[in-house]
C-alpha positions as CSV (number, residue, x, y, z in Angstrom):
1,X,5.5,-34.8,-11.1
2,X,4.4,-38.5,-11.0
3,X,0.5,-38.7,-11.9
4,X,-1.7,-39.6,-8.8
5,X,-5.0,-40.8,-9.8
6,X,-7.6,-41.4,-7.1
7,X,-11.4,-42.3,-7.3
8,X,-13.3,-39.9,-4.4
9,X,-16.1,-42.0,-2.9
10,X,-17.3,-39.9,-0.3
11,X,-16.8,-35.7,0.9
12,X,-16.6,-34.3,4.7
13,X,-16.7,-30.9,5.5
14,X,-16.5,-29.0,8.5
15,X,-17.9,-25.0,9.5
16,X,-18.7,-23.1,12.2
17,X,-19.2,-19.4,12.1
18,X,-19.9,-18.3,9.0
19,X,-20.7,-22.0,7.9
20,X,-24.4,-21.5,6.3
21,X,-23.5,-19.0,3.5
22,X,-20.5,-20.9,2.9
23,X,-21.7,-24.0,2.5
24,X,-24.5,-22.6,0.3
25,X,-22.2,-21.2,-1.6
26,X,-20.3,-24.6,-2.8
27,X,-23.6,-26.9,-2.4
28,X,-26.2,-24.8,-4.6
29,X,-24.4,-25.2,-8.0
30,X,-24.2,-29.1,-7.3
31,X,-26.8,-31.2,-9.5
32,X,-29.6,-33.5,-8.5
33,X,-27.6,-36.2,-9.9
34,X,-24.4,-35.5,-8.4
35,X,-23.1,-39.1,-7.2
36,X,-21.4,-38.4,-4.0
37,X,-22.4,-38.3,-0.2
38,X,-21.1,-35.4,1.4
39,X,-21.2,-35.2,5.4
40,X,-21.0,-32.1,7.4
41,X,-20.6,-31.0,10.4
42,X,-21.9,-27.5,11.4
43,X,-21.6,-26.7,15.2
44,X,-24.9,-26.1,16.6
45,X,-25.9,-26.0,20.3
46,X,-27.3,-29.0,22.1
47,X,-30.7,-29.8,22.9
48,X,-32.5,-28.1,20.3
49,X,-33.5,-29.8,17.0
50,X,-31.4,-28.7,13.9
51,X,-32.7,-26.6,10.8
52,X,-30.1,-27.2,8.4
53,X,-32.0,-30.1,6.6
54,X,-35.0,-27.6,6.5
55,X,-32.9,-24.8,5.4
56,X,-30.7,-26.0,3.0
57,X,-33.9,-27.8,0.9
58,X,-34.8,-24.7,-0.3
59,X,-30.9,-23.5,-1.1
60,X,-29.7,-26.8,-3.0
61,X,-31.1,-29.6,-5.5
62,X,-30.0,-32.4,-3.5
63,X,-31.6,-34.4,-1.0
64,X,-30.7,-33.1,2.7
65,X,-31.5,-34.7,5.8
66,X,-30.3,-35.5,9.6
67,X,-27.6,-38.4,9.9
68,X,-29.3,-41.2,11.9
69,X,-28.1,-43.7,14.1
70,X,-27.2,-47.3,11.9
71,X,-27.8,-45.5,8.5
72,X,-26.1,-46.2,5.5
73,X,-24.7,-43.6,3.3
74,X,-26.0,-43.2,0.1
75,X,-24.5,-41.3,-2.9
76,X,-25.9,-38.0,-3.8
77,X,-27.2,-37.2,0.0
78,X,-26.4,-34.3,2.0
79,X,-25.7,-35.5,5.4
80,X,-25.6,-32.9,8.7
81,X,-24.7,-34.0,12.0
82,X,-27.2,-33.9,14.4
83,X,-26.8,-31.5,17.4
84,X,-25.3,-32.7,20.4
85,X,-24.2,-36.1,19.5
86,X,-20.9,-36.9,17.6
87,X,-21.2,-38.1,14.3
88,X,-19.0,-41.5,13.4
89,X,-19.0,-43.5,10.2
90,X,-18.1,-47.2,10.6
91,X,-15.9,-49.1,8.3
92,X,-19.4,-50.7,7.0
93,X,-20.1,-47.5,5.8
94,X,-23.1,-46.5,7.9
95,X,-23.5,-43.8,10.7
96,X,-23.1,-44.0,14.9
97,X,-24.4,-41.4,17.1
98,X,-22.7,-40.9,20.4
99,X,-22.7,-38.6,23.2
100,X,-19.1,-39.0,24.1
101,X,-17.7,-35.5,25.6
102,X,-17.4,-32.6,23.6
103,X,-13.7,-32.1,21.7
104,X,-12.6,-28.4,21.9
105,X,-15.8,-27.7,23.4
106,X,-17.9,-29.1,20.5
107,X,-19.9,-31.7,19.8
108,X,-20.4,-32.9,17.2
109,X,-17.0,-32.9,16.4
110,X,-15.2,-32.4,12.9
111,X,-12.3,-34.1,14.0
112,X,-14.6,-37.2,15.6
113,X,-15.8,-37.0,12.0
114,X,-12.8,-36.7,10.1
115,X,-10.7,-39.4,11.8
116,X,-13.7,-42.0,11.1
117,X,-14.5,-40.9,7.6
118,X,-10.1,-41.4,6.8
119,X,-10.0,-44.6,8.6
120,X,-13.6,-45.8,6.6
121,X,-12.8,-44.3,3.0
122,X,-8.8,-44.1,3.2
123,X,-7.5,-42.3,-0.2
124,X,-11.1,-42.1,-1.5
125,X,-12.1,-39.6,1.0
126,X,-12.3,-35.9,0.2
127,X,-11.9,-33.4,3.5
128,X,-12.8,-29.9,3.0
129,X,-12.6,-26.9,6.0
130,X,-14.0,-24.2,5.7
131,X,-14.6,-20.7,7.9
132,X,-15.0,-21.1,11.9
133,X,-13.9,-19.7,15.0
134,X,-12.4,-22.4,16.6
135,X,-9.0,-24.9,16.0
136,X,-11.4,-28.4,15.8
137,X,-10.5,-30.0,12.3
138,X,-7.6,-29.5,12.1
139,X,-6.7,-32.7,13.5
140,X,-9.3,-34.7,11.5
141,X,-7.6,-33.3,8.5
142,X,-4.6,-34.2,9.7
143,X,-5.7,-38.4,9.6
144,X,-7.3,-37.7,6.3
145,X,-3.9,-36.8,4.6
146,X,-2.2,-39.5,6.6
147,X,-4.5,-42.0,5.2
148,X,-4.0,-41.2,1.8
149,X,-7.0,-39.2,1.3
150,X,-7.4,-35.1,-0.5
151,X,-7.3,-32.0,1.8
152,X,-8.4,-29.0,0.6
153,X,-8.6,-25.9,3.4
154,X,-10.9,-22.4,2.2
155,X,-8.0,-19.9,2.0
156,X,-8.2,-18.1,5.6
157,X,-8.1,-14.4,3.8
158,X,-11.5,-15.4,2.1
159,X,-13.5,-16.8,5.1
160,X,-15.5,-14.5,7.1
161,X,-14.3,-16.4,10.0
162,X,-9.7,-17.2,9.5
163,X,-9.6,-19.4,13.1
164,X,-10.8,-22.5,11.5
165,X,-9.3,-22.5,8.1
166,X,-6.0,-21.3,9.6
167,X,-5.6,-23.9,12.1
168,X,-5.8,-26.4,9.4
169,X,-3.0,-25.2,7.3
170,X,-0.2,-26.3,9.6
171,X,-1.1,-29.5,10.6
172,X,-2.7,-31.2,7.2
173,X,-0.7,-29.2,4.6
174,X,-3.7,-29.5,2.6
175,X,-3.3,-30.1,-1.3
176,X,-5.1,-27.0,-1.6
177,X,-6.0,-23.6,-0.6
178,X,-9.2,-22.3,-2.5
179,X,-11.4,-19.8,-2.1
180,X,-15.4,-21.2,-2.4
181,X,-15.7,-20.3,-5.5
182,X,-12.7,-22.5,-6.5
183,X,-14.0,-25.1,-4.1
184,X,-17.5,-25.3,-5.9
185,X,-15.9,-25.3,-9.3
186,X,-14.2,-28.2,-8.2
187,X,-16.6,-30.2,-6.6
188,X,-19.4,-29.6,-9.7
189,X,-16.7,-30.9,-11.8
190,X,-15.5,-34.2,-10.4
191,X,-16.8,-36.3,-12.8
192,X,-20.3,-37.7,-12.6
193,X,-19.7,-41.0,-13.7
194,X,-15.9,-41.8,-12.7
195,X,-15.0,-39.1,-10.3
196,X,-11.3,-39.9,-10.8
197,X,-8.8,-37.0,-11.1
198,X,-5.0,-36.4,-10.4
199,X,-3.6,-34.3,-8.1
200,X,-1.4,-32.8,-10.5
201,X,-3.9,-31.7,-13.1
202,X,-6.1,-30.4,-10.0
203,X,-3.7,-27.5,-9.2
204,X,-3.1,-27.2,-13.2
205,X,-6.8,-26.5,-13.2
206,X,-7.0,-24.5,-10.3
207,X,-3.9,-22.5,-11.4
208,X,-5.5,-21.7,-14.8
209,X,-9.0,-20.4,-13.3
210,X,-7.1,-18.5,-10.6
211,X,-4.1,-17.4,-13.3
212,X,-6.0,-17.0,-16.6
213,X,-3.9,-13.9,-17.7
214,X,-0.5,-15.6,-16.1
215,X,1.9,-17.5,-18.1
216,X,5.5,-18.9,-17.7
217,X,8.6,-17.2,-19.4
218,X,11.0,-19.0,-20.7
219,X,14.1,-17.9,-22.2
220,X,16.1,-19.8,-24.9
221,X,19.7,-18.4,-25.9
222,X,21.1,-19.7,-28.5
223,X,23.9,-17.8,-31.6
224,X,22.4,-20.2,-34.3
225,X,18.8,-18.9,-35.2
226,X,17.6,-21.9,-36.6
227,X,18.3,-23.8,-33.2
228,X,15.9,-20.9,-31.4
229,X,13.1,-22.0,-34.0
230,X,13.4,-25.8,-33.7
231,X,13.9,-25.5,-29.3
232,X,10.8,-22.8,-29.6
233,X,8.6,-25.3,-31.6
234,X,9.4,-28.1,-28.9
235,X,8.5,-25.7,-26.0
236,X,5.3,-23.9,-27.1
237,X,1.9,-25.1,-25.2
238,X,-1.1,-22.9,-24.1
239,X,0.6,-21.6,-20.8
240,X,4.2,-20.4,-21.6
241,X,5.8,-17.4,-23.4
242,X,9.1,-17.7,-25.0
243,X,11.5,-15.0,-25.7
244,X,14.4,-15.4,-27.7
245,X,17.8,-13.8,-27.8
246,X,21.3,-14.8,-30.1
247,X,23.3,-13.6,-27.5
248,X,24.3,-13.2,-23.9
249,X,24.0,-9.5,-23.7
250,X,20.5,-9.7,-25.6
251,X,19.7,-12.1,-23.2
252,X,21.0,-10.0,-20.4
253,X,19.0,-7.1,-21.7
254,X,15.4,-9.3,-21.7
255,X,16.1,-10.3,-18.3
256,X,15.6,-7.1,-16.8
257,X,12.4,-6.9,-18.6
258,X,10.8,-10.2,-17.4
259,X,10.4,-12.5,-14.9
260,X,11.5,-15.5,-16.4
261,X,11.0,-19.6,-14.6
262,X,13.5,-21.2,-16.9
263,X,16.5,-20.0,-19.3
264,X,17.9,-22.8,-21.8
265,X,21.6,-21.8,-22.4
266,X,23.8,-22.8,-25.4
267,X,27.0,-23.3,-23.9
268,X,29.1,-22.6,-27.2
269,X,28.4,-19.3,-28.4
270,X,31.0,-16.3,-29.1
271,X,31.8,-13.7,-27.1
272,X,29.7,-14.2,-24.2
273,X,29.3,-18.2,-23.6
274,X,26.9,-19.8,-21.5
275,X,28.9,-20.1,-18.7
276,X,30.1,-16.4,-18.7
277,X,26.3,-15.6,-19.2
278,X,25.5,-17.8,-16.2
279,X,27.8,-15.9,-13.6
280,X,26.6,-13.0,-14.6
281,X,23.1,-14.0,-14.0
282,X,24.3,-14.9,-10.7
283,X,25.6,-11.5,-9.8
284,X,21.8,-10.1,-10.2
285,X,19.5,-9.8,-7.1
286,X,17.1,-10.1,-10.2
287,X,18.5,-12.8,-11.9
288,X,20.6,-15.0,-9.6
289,X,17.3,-17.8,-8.7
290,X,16.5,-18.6,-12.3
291,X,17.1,-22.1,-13.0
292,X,19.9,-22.5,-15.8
293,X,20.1,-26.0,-18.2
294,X,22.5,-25.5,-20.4
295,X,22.5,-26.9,-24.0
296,X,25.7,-28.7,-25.2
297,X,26.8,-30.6,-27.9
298,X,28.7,-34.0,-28.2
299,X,30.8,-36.4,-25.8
300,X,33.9,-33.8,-26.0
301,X,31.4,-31.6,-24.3
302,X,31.8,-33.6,-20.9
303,X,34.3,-31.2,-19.4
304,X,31.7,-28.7,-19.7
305,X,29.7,-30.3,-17.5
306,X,31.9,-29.9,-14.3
307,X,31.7,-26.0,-15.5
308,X,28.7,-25.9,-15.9
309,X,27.4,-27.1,-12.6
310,X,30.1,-24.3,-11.0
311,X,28.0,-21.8,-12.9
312,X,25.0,-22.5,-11.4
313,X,23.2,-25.1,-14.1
314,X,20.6,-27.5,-12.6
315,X,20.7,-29.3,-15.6
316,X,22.3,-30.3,-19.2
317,X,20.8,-31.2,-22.2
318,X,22.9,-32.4,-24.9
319,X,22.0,-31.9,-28.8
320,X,20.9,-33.7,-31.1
321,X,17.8,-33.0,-28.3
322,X,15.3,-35.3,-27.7
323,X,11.8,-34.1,-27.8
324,X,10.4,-36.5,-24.9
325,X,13.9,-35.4,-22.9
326,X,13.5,-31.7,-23.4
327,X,9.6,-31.4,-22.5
328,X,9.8,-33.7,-19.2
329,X,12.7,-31.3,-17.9
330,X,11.2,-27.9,-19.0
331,X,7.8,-29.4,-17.0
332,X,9.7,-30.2,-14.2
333,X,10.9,-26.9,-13.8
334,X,8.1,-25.6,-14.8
335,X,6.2,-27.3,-12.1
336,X,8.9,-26.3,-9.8
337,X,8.5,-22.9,-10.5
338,X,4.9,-22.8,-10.1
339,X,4.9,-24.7,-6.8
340,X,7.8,-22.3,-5.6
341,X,4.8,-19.0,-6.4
342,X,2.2,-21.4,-4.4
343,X,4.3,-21.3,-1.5
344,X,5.5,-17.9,-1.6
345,X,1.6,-16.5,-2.1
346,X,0.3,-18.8,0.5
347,X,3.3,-17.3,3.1
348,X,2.0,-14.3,2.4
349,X,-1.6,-15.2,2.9
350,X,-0.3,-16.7,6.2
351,X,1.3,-13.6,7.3
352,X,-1.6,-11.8,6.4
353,X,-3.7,-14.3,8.7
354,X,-1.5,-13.6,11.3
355,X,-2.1,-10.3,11.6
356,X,-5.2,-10.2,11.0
357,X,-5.3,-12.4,14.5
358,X,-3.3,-10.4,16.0
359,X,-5.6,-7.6,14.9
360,X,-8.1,-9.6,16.3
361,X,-6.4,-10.3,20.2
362,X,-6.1,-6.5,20.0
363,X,-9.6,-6.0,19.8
364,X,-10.5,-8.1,22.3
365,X,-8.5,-6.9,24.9
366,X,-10.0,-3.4,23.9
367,X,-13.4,-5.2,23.9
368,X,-12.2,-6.2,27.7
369,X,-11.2,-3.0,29.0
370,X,-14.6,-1.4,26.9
371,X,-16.7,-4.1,28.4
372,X,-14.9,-3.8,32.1
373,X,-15.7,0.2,31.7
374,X,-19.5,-0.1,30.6
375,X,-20.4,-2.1,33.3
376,X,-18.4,-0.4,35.9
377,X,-20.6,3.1,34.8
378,X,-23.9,1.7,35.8
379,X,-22.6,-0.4,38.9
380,X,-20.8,2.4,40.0
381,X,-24.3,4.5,39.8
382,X,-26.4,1.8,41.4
383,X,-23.5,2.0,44.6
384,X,-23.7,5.3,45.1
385,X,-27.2,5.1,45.0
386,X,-27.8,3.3,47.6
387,X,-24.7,4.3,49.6
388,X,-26.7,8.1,49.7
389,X,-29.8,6.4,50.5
390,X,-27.9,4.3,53.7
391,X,-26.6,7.8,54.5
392,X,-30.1,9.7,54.5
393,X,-31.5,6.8,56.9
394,X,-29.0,7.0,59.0
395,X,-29.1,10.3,59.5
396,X,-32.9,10.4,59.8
397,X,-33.2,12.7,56.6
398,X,-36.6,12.3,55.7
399,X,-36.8,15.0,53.0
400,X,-34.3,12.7,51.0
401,X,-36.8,9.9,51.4
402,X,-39.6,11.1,50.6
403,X,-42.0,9.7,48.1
404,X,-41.6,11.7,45.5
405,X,-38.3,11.8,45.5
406,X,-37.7,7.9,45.8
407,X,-39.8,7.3,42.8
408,X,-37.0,9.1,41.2
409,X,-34.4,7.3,42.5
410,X,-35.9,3.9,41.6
411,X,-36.7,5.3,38.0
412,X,-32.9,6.0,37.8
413,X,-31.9,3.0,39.2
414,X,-34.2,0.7,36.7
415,X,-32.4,3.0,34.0
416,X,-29.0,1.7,35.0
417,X,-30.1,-1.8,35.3
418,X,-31.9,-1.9,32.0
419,X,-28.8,-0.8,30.5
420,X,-26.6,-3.5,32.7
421,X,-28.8,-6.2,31.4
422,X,-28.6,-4.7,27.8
423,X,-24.9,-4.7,28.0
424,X,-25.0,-8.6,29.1
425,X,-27.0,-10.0,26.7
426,X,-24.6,-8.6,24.3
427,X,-22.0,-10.7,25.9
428,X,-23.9,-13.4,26.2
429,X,-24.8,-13.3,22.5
430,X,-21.4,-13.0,21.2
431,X,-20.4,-15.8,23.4
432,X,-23.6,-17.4,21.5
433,X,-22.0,-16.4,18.6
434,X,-18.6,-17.2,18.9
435,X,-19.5,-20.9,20.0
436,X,-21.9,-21.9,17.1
437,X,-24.8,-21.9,19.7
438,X,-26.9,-19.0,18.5
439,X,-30.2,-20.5,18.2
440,X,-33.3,-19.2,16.5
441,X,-36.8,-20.3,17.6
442,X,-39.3,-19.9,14.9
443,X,-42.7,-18.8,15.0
444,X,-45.3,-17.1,12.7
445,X,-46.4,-13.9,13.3
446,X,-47.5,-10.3,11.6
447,X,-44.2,-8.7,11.1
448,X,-45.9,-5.0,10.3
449,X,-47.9,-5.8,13.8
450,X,-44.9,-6.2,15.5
451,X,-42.8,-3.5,14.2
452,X,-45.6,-0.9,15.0
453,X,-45.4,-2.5,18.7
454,X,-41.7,-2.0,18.9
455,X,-42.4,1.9,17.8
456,X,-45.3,2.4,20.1
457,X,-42.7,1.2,23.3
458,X,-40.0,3.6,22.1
459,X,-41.6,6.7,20.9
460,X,-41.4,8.6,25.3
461,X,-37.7,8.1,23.8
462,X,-38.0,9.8,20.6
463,X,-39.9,12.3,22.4
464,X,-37.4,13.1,25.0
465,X,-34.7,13.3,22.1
466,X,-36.9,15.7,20.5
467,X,-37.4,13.4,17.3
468,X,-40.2,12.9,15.2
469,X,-40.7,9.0,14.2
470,X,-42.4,8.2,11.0
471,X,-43.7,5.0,10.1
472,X,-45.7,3.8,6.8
473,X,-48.8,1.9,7.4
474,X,-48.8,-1.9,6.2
475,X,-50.9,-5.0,5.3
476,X,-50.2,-7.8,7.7
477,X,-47.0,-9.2,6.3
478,X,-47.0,-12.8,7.7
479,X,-44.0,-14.9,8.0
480,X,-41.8,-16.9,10.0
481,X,-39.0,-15.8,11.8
482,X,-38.1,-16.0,15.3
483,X,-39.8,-13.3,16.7
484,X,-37.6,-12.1,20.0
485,X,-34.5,-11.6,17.9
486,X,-36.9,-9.4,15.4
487,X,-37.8,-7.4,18.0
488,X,-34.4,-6.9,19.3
489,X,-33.1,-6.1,15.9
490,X,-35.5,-3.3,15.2
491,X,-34.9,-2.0,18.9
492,X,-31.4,-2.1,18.2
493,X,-31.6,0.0,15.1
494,X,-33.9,2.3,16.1
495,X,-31.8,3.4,19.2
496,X,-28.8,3.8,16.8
497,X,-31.4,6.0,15.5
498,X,-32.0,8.1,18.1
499,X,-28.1,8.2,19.5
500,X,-26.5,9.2,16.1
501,X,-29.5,10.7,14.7
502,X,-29.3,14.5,15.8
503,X,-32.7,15.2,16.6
504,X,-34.2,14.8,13.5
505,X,-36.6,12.5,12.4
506,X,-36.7,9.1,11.9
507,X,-38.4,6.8,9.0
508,X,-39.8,3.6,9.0
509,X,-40.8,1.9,5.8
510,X,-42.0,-1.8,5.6
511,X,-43.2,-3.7,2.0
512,X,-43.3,-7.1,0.6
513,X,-41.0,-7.8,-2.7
514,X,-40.5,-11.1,-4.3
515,X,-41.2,-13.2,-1.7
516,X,-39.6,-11.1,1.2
517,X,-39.9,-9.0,4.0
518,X,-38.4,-5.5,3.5
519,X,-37.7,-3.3,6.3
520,X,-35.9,0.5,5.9
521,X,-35.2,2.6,8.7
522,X,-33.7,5.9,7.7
523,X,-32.3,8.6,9.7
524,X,-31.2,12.1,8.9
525,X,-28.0,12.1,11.4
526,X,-24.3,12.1,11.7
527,X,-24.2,10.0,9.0
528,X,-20.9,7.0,9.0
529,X,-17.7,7.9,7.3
530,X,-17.1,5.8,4.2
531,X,-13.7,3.7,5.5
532,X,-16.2,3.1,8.9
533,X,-18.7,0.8,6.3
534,X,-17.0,-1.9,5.4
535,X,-16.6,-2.7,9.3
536,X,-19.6,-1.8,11.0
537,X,-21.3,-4.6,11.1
538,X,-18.2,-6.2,12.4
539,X,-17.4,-6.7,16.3
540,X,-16.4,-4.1,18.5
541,X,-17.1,-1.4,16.3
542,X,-18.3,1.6,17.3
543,X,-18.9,5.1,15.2
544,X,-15.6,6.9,15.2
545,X,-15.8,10.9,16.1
546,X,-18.5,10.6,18.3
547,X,-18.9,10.1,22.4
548,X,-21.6,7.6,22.3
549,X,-21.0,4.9,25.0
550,X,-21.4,1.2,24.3
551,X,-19.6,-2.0,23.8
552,X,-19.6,-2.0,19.9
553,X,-21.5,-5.2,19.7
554,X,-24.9,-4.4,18.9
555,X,-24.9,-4.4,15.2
556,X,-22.7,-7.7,14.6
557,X,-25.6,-9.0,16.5
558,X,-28.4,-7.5,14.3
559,X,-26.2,-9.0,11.1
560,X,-25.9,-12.5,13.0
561,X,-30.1,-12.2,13.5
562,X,-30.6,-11.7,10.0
563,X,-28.1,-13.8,8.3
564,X,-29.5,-17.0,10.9
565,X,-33.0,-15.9,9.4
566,X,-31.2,-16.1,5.9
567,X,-31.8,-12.3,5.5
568,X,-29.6,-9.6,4.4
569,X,-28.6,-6.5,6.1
570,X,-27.1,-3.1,4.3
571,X,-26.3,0.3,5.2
572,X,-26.2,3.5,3.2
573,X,-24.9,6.4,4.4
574,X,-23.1,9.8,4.3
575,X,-21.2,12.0,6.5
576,X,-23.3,14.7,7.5
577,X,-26.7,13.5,6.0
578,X,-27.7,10.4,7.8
579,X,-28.2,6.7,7.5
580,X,-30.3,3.9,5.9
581,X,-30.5,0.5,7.2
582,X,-32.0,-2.0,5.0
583,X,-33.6,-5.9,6.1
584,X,-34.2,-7.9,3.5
585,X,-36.1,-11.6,5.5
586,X,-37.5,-14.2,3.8
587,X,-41.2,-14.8,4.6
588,X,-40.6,-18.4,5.5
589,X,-37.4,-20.9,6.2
């Protein structure tokens, strides 16, 4: 491979879902002195003033800020795009602002961004995408490896969301497919005074963090055991192991034992030769794709050539071998070999992606028919309601009417709405979700004050479940946190409580440690089956065994709440002996 060298002046990246503890991930381990700009562009709603500079302070030692209209970019700055305008950067280098309509329903746009940055920074630019539920991006990473700049795409099987990152990999065929922890190794060590690298010794690098245990096999054949030594000598580096055989059939026998990415072949050697050696190796499912050179000696040799080539050699080299010769054409190979594993383990990551989406579309439509059902139950109640009511009026029953009795009615029919607006707000927060407008609106408030609230509203429902709710009592614990979504976390978790919870009772524990809110509700229930929690906090998952009703939304959401307040969420539980949900918030953001 021909060294490509390139200085990187600037980085772009582009998120969506998933984008804040990805991002956090790659920018924390940078340095204060790091001496590139980076620009990113998270999809946030319009019309409400963005956090990320506010956020991120805390999480990285770079300066973060807003991109503003006519600014010029500076080297180690963090740069978000604004909500609601699209962020462009001008060939002088400097930042526009425009409200130009949204692209794949966002704006700002990270192919807007993208296809400014190429244009602006050409083969110095850097374009990174990372994990999102939508295709924009993919584009914009398209004009960055058209203009000679670096693509590198997170590898879909590591993002929590696979739309974005997928999308990319067709259209940019990115120079790389990383996980973040590869993507932050990278970027902390460009180099801090000259951030020049080549291509070439990029996936080297990568392949040696991601392959510290792997090594190429070679295999040399040769009858004379002093050529083995001298041909050995000239191969040996770090990264390959070499096995050794003085004959075909020795050779044979080592090929069923290894993998190998090269065999050298002496083409003179008695009773099996290198070209009877070679058809055989082509006769082997196992054997038949290994690249052959074959080593010859002297001019008379030519006619071995024309053999050789019908045996299935790529390649000769003739002896007395020259060092520089022999090393270029094992790399080659080497190289060839290597990129060949690339491809194969990225197919398979594709396929992988694939179904995963498919997966995905399943669930969906069984989120569709799920969702279609749910709100059919308590629209179907509400009509037949009313339709017995029409009926009694009609017919002059006043018994059916009477006060008492349509006190009753009306409690039943606030029942079915309260649970029809429940079940739409869950929609309308995935929806939120899904399209990187779930906002957050901060405020400061007694969290131990408002948790004892929540409790007071929902202990008639403990009561008519037959469950005992027990709650520790608490210093004010003040912090900031958007205090709506709170409340409908802890609602959320506490009817869990009471649906899965068999009757019994129900703790509540709240405490301060290191600087955080800690919240534990515990139940003594059905408990969750092991291979049911790794998924549930993921969407459309419901408990499995169990005839409780529901859309399988409502604990993504509570995950969403607390990973937008920068929290953490975990469950621990047991079939048979109950649950124990676990907040951790931080008291400010």
């Amino acid at each position: 491979m021909i060294p490509f060298t390139q200085k990187i002046e600037a980085v772009v990246i582009g998120t969506s879902a998933g984008g804040i503890e990805a991002l956090e991930k790659i920018l924390s381990v940078l340095s204060e002195s790091y001496p590139l700009p980076i620009i990113i562009v998270l999809h946030l709603p319009a019309g409400k003033p963005s956090l990320l500079p506010e956020v991120f302070k805390h999480k990285v030692k770079l300066k973060v800020k807003e991109a503003a209209e006519k600014e010029s970019i500076k080297p180690g700055i963090i740069y978000f795009a604004p909500p609601g305008h699209h962020l462009i950067i001008e060939k002088n280098k400097t930042f526009s602002l425009t409200l130009d309509e949204p692209i794949l329903f966002s704006r700002p746009s990270i192919d807007v961004l993208f296809k400014s940055a190429a244009q602006t920074f050409g083969e110095s630019l850097l374009g990174i995408l990372l994990t999102g539920a939508s295709e924009d991006g993919a584009m914009g990473l398209k004009n960055i490896k058209e203009n000679g700049g670096l693509v590198i795409v997170q590898n879909p099987t590591s993002a929590e969301i696979p739309v974005m990152p997928a999308a990319g990999l067709p259209y940019a065929s990115p120079d790389c497919v990383l996980s973040l922890d590869q993507i932050a190794d990278f970027l902390q060590n460009l180099n801090p005074v000259t951030p020049e690298f080549s291509k070439s010794s990029l996936k080297e690098n990568i392949m040696s963090e991601t392959n510290k245990t792997a090594k190429f096999e070679i295999l040399i054949v040769d009858d004379v055991k002093d050529n083995l030594v001298a041909l050995k000598a000239l191969l040996e580096r770090d990264d390959v192991n070499i096995s050794q055989a003085l004959s075909g059939q020795e050779a044979l026998e080592l090929m069923m034992k290894h993998d190998f990415a090269l065999a050298l072949l002496d083409v003179q050697m008695p009773g099996m030769n290198g070209f009877e050696l070679a058809e055989l190796m082509r006769g082997s499912n196992k054997t038949k794709n290994i690249p052959i050179i074959f080593v010859t000696a002297g001019a008379k040799d030519q006619i071995y050539v024309f053999k050789g080539y019908e045996s299935g050699a790529v390649d000769f080299l003739r002896k007395p071998l020259d060092p520089h010769s022999v090393k270029s054409k094992v790399n080659i190979f080497l190289e060839l070999s290597q990129q060949k594993k690339e491809l194969k383990k990225q197919v398979e990551e594709l396929k992988k992606t694939k179904a995963e989406l498919e997966q995905a579309i399943r669930a969906r439509e069984e989120f569709m028919a799920i969702a279609t059902h749910e709100l059919r139950t308590p629209l179907t109640a509400l009509k037949l309601q009313a339709q017995s009511r029409k009926r009694n009026l009609e017919r002059g029953l006043d018994s059916a009417l009477t006060t008492e009795k349509l006190a009753k009615m009306f409690d039943a029919d606030n029942k079915q709405l309260e649970r029809l607006t429940r079940l739409i707000d869950d929609m309308l927060d995935i929806s939120r979700i899904s399209s990187g407008k779930f906002t957050i609106n901060l405020e400061n408030f007694d969290l131990c004050s408002l948790i004892h609230e929540v409790v007071e509203r929902n202990l008639e429902l403990f009561k008519a479940a037959g469950m005992q709710l027990e709650i520790n009592s608490c210093d004010p614990i003040n912090g900031r946190w958007d205090k709506l979504r709170i409340e409908q976390v802890i609602t959320n978790l506490l009817t869990n409580a009471i649906r899965y919870g068999a009757g019994k009772p129900v703790k509540i524990n709240i405490r301060t440690e290191h600087e955080r809110a800690v919240i534990i509700i515990e139940d003594q229930g059905i408990g969750i089956a092991e291979e049911d929690l790794k998924r549930i906090f993921q969407r459309f998952e419901r408990v499995t065994g169990t005839e409780v009703s529901g859309l399988g939304l409502g604990l993504y959401i509570v995950s969403q709440i607390i990973e937008a307040h920068n929290g953490s969420i975990k469950v621990e539980s047991h079939l048979g002996t109950g649950s124990a949900f676990t907040i951790e918030l931080p008291l400010s953001l």
